[in-house]
N, C-alpha and C positions, 0 to 999 in steps of 0.2 A: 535591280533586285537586291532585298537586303538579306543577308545568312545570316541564321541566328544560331549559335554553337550552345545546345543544351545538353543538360547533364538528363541521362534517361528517368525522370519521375515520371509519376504517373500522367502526371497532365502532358508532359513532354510526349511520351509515348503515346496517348492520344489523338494528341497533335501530327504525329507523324502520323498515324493509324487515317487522320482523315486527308490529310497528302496525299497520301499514296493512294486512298479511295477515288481523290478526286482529280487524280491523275496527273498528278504533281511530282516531283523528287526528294528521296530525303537520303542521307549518307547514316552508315552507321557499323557499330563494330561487331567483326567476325572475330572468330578465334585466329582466323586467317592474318588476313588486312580488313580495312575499314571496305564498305560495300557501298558503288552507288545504284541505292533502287526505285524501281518502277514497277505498279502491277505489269505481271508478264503476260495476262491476258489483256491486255491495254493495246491494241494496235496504234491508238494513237502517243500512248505517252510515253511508249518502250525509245521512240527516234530521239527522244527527248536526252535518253542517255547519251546518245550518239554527239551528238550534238554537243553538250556540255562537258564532255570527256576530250572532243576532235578524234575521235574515235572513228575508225574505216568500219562502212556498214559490211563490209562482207568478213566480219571478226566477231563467231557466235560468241551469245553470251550464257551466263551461268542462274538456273532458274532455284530458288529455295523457300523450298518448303519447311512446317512445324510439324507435320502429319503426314505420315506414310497413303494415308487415306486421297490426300491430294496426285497422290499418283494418278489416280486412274483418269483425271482429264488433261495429263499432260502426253504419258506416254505407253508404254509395251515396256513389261519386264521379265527378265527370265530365271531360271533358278538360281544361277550365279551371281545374278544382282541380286536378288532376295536374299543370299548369303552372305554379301559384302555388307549389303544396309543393314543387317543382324548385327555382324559385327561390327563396324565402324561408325554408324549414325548412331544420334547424331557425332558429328566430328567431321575433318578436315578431308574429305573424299567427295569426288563429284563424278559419277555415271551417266557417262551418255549412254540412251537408250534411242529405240526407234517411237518418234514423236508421233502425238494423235493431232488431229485437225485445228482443235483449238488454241491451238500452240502458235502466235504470229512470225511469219517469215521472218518479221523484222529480230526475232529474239535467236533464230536457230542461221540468221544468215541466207534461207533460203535452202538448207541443208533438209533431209528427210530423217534427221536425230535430234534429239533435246540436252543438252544436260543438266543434271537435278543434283544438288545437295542440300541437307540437314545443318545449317549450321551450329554449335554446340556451343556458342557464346550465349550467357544469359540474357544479355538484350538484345542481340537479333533472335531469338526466341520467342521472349516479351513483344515484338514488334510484329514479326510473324502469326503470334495470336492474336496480337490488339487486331491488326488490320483484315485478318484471315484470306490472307489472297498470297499465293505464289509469286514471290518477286525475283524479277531482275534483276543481276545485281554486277556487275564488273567491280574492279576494284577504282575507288573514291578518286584515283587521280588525271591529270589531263593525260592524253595519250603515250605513251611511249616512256613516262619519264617512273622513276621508282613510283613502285606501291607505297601507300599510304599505312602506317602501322599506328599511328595517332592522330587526334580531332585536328589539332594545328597543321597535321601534314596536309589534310583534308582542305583546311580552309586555305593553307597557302597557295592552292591548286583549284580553288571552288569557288571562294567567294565573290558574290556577285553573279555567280550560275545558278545556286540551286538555295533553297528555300531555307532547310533544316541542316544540320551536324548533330545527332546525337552522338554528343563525347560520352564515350565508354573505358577512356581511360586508354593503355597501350596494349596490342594485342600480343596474345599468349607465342603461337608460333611463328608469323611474322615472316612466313612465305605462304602462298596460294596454295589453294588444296588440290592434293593430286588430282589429276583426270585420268579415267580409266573410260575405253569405250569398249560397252558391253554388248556393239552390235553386230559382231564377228563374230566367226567359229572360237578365236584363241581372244580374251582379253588383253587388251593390248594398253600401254601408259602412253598417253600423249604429253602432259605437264607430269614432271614428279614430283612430290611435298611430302611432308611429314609421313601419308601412309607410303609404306616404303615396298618394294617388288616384292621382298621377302615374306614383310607382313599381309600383302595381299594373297602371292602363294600357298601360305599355313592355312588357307580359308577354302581356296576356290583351286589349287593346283597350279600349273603352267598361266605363265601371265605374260606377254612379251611386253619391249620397249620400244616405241619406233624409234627409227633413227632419226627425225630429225629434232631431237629431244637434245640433240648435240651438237647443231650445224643449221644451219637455215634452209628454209623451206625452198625447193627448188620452182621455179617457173610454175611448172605443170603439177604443183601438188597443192590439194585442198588444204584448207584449214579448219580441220574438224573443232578444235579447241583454242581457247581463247588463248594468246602467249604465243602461238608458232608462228603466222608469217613474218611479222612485223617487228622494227629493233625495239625492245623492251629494256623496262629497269632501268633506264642508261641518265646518268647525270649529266649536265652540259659540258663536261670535261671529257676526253678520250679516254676510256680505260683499254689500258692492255695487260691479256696477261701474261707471268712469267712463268714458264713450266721447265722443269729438269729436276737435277739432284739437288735436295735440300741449301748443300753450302754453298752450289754454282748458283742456284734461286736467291739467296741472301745477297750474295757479293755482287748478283747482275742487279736487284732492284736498286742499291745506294748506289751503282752505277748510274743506271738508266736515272735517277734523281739529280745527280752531280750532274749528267750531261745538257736534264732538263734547266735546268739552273743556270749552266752557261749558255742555253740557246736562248735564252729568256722568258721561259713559260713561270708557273706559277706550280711545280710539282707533288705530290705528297706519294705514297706510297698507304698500300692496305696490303695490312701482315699478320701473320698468327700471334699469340700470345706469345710465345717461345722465340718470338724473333724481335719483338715490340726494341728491347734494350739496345737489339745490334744495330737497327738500324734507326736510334735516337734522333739524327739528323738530317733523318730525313723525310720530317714530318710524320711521321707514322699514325694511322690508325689502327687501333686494335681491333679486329673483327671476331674474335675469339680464339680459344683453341683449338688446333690442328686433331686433336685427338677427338674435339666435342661436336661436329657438325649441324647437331641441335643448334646449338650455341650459335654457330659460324650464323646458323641461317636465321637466328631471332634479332642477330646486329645488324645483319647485309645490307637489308632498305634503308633501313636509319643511317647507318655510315653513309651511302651514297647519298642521301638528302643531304646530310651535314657538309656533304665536298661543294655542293653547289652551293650552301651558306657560306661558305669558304671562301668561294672563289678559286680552288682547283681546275686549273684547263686540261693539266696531264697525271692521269691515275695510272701506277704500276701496282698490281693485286699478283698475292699467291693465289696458288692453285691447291684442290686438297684430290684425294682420287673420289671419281666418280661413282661410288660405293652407297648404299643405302641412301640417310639424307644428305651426304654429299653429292650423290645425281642431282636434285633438287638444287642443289647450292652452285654446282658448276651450270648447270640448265639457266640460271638467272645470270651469273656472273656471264658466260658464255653471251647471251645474249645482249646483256647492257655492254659489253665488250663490241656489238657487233662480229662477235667471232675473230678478234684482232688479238694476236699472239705472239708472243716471239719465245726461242727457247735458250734459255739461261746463257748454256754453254756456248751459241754462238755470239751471244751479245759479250761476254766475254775474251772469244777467241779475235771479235772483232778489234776490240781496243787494244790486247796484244801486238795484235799484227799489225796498227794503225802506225804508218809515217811521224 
């Protein structure tokens, strides 16, 4: 199959519009990451994502609409959702709700909930009207490895799967949209992203966070939203991170570097801005500022794309605290980490005391 990466015209968009009609695939961009979609009332084309991604079919996915109107054949809503799509649609939020019939197992997992967002990018907009059908959409890349924030990250990950790329250029916030599920007594955040606890709170009141938002999914626990069972995000190099006191975190990563260096790996470090100079040699990327977590979280995908361009086998990342969109930001790091950690102070205490 050949992929053809267009720039969204009109004709392009068309073209996507009859894709996806005829039950085909096309990628394209969120405010988010880039989306791979398929009509979601498609039983047959929805596997199609599955498939092209290597993607585990029991990993629901994310359904988007242009019209609140589309609700009513996908699911059940309630006052609290009705408040949240008020304020936040379109935009970077996705509500699970309890799904109606015509909603394919294959899109919710097999689960008895959907989840819907509005994306507020202009051309998955544009696309959503051309075609007017509810789509599927995961994020644009093969399984497991960072989201896609640009058309190239798409194709480096696609080509020769799927049909279409409409390049939309790079996207705005460049982590996945929160996931809230709306089908409990208390709202609860399964993924966190840009809409942040606090901002959902000023809307609708008490909102919890599960815990596995911070730790991997235990045996016996479902996966209501896409991101939790499975390692994500993660580059072909090991990241670990490094947590404790700011000076002990600096002095342990140009450590942990130096030592990769003599064992023979191939190591870099990912550091705040505020740290980029100290730790000049030891390859550093900048991932933003410590202060900015916007920020942190518009670089993250990108820098891990760029370490496998690299050739990086050993990543040592700061850590920021898990606060508003910094949840969000350690949620990904955490998970492309596989949850692999060490703390400062003993990676420190350890060379001390070394013979």
């Amino acid at each position: 199959m050949k992929t053809q990466v267009l720039k969204p015209t009109d004709e392009a968009l068309r073209l996507a519009a009859d894709l996806l009609r005829a039950g085909q695939l096309v990628a394209f961009p969120t405010e988010t990451v880039y989306g791979l979609g398929a009509n979601a009332l498609d039983s047959a084309a929805v596997p199609g994502i599955f498939a092209s991604k290597g993607r585990p079919a029991d990993n629901p996915l994310i359904v988007h609409i242009h019209d609140r109107k589309q609700l009513d054949g996908l699911c059940r809503t309630n006052d609290n959702a009705l408040k949240l799509m008020e304020a936040f649609w379109p935009g970077p939020l996705t509500l699970i709700m309890p799904r109606k019939p015509a909603v394919p197992d294959a899109v919710t997992a097999g689960l008895e909930t959907v989840a819907v967002r509005m994306p507020s990018h202009p051309v998955a907009a544009q696309l959503l009207k051309a075609c007017d059908l509810p789509i599927a959409a995961p994020s644009a890349n093969r399984s497991g490895k960072p989201s896609p924030t640009t058309a190239k990250h798409v194709f480096d990950d696609m080509d020769g799967r799927i049909p279409l790329i409409l390049d939309g250029g790079s996207c705005d916030v460049g982590l996945e949209s929160t996931v809230v599920d709306m089908s409990g007594d208390v709202p609860c955040i399964l993924r966190p992203g840009g809409v942040t606890k606090a901002m959902l709170e000023a809307v609708i009141g008490d909102v919890t966070v599960a815990g596995s938002v911070l730790r991997p999914l235990r045996p016996d626990e479902t996966a209501l939203s896409p991101g939790m069972r499975y390692k994500h995000y993660a580059p072909t190099g090991q990241v670990t991170l490094v947590e404790g006191d700011e000076d002990d975190v600096v002095a342990a990563l140009a450590l942990l570097h130096q030592q990769a260096v003599q064992s023979g790996q191939t190591p870099c470090v990912m550091c705040f801005t505020e740290h980029a100079a100290a730790l000049r040699d030891c390859h550093p990327h900048d991932i933003g500022s410590r202060d900015n977590p916007a920020e942190v979280a518009h670089r993250l995908f990108d820098t891990l794309r760029r370490l496998d361009d690299e050739g990086m086998d050993a990543i040592f990342s700061e850590v920021m605290p898990p606060e508003g969109v910094g949840l969000a930001v350690m949620n990904r790091l955490g998970r492309a980490a596989g949850f692999r950690s060490v703390q400062a102070r003993d990676v420190l205490r350890a060379e001390a005391t070394a013979p």
